[in-house]
C-alpha positions as CSV (number, residue, x, y, z in Angstrom):
1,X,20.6,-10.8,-21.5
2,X,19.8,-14.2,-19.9
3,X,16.1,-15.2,-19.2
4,X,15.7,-17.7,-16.7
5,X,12.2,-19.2,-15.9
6,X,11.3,-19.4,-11.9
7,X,11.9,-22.5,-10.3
8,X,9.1,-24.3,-9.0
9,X,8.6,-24.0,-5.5
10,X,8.0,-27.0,-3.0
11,X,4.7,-26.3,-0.7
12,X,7.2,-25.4,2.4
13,X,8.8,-22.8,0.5
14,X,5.4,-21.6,-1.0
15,X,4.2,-21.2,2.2
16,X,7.4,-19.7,4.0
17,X,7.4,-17.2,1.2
18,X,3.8,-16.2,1.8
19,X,4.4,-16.0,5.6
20,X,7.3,-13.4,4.4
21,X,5.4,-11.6,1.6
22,X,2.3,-11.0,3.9
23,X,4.5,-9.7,6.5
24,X,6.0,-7.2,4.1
25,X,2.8,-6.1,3.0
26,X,1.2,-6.1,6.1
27,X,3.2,-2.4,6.9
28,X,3.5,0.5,4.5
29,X,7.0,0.8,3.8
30,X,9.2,4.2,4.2
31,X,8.4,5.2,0.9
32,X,4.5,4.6,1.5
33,X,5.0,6.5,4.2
34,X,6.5,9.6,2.5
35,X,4.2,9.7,0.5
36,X,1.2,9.9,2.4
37,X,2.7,12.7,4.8
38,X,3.5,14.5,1.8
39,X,-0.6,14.2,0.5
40,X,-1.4,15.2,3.6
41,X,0.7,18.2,3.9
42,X,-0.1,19.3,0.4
43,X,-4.0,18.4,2.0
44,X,-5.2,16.2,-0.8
45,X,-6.8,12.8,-0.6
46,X,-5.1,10.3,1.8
47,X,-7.6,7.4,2.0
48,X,-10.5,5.6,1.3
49,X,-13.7,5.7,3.0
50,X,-16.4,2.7,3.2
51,X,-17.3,3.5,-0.1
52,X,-14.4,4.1,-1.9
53,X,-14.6,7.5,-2.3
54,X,-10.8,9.5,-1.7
55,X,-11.3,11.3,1.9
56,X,-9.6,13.7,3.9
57,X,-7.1,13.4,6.6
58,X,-8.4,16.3,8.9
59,X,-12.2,15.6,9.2
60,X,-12.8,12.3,7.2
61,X,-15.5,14.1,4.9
62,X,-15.2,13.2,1.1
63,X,-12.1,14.5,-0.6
64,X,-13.5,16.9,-3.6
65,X,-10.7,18.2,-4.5
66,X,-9.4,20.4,-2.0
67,X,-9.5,19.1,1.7
């Protein structure tokens, strides 16, 4: 197995691949997306709240376990 060592980037291709990158992560991808529906169909925690704290899909209220 070879190892190669990443080439070092000019600041146009930095900044093309961080244009790229944030666009990518900007959008949850199908797989994200699966699994959230399948949280929220099971009714467990499917986001964060200002604090935080895991919450609930159906009324926002704190997730404690069971939504």
């Amino acid at each position: 197995m070879e190892r190669k060592i990443a080439p070092q980037l000019r600041e146009d291709e930095v900044a093309r691949w961080l244009d790229d990158f944030s666009t990518k992560m900007g959008k949850p991808s199908e797989a994200e997306k699966a699994f959230f529906d399948r949280r929220r169909s099971l009714a467990q925690g499917v986001g964060l709240e200002a604090n935080g704290n895991l919450i609930c899909d159906n009324d926002q209220t704190t997730f404690d376990g069971k939504c």
